[in-house]
C-alpha positions in Angstrom: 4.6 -21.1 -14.2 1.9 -19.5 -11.6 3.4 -16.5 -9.5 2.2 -16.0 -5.9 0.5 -13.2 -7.5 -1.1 -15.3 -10.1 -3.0 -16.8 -7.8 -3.9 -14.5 -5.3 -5.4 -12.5 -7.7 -7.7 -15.5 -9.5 -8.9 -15.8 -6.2 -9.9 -12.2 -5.6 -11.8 -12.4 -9.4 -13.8 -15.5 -8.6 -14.8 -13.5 -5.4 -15.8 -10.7 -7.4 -17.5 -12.9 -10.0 -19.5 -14.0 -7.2 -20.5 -10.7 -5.8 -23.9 -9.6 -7.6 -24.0 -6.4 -5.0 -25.4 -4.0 -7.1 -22.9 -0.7 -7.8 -25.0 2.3 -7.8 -26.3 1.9 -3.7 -22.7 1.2 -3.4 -21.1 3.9 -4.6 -24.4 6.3 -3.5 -23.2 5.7 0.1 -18.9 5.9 -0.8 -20.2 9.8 -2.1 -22.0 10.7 1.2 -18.6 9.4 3.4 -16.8 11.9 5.4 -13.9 13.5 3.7 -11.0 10.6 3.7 -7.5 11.7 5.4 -5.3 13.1 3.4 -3.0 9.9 2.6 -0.4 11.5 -0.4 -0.5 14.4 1.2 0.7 13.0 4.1 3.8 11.2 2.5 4.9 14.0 0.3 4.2 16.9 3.1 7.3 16.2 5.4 11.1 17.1 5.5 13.2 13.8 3.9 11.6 10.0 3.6 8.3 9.6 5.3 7.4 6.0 6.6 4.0 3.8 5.7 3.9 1.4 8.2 2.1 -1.3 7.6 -0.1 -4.0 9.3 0.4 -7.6 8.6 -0.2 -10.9 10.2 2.1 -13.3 7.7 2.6 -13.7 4.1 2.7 -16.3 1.4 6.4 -16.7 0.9 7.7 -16.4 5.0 4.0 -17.7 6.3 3.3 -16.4 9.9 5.0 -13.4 11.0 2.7 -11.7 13.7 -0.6 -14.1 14.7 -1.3 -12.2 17.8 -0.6 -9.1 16.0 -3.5 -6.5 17.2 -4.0 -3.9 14.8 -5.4 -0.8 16.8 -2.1 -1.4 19.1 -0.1 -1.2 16.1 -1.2 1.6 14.9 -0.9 3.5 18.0 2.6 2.4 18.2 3.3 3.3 14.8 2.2 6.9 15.1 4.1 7.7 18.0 7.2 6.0 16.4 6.6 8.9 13.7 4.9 6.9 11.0 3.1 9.6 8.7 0.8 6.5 7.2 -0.6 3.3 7.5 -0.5 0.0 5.3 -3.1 -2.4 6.6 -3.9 -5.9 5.1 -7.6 -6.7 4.5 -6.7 -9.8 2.3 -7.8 -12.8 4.9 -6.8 -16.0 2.7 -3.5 -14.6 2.0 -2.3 -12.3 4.3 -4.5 -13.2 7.4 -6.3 -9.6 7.4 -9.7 -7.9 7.3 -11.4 -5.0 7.2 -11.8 -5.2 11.2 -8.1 -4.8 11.2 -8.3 -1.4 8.6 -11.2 -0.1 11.2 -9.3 -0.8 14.3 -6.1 0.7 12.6 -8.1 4.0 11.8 -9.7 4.6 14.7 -6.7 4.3 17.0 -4.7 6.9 15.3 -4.9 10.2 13.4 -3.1 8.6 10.5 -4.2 8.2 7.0 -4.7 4.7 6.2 -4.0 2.7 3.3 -6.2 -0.3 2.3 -3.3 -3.1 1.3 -5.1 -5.5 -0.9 -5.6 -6.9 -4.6 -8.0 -4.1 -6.1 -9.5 -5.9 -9.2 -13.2 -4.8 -9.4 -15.0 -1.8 -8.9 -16.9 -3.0 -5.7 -12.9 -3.2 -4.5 -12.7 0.8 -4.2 -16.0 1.1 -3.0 -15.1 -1.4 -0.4 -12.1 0.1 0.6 -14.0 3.9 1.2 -16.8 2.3 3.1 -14.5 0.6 5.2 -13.1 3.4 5.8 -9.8 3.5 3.8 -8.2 7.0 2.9 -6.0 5.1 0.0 -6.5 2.0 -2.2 -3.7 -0.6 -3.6 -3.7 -0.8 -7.4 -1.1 -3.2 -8.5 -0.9 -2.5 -12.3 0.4 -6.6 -12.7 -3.2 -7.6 -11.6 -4.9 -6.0 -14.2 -5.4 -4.4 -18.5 -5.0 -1.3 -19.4 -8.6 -0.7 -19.1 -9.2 -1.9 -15.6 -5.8 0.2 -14.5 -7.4 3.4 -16.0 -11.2 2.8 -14.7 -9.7 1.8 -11.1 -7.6 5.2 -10.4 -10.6 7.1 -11.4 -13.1 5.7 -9.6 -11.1 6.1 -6.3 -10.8 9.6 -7.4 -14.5 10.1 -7.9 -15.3 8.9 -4.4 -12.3 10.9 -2.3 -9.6 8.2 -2.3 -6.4 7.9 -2.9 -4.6 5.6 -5.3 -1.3 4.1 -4.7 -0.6 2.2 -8.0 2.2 -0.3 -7.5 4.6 -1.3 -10.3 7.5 -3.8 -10.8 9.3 -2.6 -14.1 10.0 -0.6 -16.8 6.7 -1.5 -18.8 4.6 -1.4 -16.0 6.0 2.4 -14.8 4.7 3.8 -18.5 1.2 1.6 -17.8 0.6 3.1 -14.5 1.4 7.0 -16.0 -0.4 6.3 -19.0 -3.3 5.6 -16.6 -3.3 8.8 -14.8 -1.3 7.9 -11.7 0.4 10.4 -9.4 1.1 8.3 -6.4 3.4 5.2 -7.2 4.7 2.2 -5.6 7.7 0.7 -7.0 7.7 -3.0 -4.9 11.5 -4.5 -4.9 9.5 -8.1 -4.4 9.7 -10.6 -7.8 6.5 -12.2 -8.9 7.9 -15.2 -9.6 9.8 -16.2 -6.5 8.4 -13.4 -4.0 12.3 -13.0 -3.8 13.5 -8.6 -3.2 15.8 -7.3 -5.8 16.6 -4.1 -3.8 18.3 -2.7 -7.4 14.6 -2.4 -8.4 13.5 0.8 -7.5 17.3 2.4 -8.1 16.0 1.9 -11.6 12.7 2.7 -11.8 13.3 5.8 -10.2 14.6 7.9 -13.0 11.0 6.8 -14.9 8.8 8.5 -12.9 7.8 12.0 -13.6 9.6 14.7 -11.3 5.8 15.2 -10.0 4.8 11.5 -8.9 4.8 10.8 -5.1 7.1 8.2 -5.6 7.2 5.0 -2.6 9.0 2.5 -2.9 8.2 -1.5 -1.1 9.6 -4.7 0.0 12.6 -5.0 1.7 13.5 -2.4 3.9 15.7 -3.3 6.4 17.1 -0.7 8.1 17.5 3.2 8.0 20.3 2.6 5.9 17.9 1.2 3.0 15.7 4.5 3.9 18.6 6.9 3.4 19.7 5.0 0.1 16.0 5.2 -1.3 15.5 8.8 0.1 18.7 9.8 -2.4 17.4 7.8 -5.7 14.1 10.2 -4.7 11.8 8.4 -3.2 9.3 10.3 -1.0 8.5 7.6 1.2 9.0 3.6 2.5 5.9 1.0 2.9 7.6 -1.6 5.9 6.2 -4.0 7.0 7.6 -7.5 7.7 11.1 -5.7 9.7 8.2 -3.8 11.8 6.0 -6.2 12.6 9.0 -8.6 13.6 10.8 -6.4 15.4 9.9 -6.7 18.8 8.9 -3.1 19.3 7.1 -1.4 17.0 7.6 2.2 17.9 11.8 1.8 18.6 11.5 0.3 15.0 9.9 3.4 13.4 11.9 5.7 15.1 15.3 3.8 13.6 14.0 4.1 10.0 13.7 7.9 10.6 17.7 8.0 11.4 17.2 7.4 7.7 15.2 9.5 6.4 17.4 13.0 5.6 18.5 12.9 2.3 21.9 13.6 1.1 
């Protein structure tokens, strides 16, 4: 049976089949970008759980969730909630993003910004730096062992940040055997798109003591924060209980009641 991810991500290759941009002027102009923001930094460089807010009209599995969402307002609203990142969606078909949104986000805040999409070509991370990304999504499920390792570096090599996303055991020793040092565990099955919020409880012990560990998908609440911050995660990516909420801000500022560890 086809997951959700299954076919997002046959979509994004037949894009890239189609792209016949040469590399080399592309990743000539990522080399002479301004220094990116520091995005790992960021999440491991405060006291307790820091928060990646994210950006996102709807998704596959609940459809709609912010049309009229506008993301340089978001953004704004995140930072003074006490976000310490952005997520933003650049996935149009999908997810009902662009890179407008990831420019918008930027430019209204000091925050490091994380481009939130599915990273399966080369011309993806050069993308994501010319658009002006500080971090790029690598979801190890989307791709061989090959593609994993040739991704990280390259966003390396032009001044990115990866964030390499994982959904079990096997996955976790992929994603280290590939060089990663920042890690997304995502609670969200493949399958049914369904969270299994024991996910990243046992993930966590996998990780090497020095990964920048994050975990994603279903946090609710500081009281998901506070249980994530004391399995040893360094950070939370939210984004549907944010960009439902109402208010934006007030909703950041809950999650940091969480974010203290025990």
């Amino acid at each position: 049976m086809a997951t959700y991810l299954d076919r997002i991500v046959a979509a994004h290759r037949a894009a890239a089949a189609a792209d016949h941009r040469p590399l080399a002027p592309l990743l000539e102009a990522a080399l002479r970008q301004p220094p990116a923001r520091p995005f790992a930094d960021a999440v491991r460089g405060g006291e307790g759980v820091a928060i990646i807010a994210e950006v996102k009209r709807r998704s596959p599995s609940r459809g709609e969730l912010a049309p009229r969402l506008v993301a340089a307002e978001a953004a704004r609203r995140y930072e003074a909630g006490g976000a310490v990142a952005l997520s933003v969606l650049t996935d149009g078909e999908f997810f009902g993003g662009s890179p407008a949104d990831l420019a918008g986000a930027r430019a209204a805040c000091d925050l490091p910004v994380l481009r939130k999409d599915f990273t399966v070509d080369r011309r993806d991370v050069l993308d994501a730096r010319l658009m002006g990304a500080d971090a790029v999504l690598v979801i190890v499920a989307a791709l061989d062992d090959a593609e994993l390792r040739g991704l990280v570096a390259l966003a390396g090599e032009v001044g990115l940040d990866a964030l390499v996303e994982v959904h079990d055991e096997v996955e976790v020793a992929r994603a280290v055997a590939a060089g990663a040092t920042l890690v997304g565990v995502n609670q969200r099955d493949l399958l049914t798109f369904a969270v299994d919020p024991e996910r990243a409880l046992r993930l966590a012990p996998l990780l090497p003591p020095e990964t920048v560990r994050v975990a994603e998908s279903g946090i609710a609440g500081p009281d998901d924060v506070r249980r994530l911050g004391d399995a040893g995660y360094d950070a939370v990516l939210v984004g549907e209980w944010l960009v439902t909420s109402g208010d934006p801000e007030a909703a950041v500022r809950s999650l940091r009641c969480g974010v203290v560890r025990a």
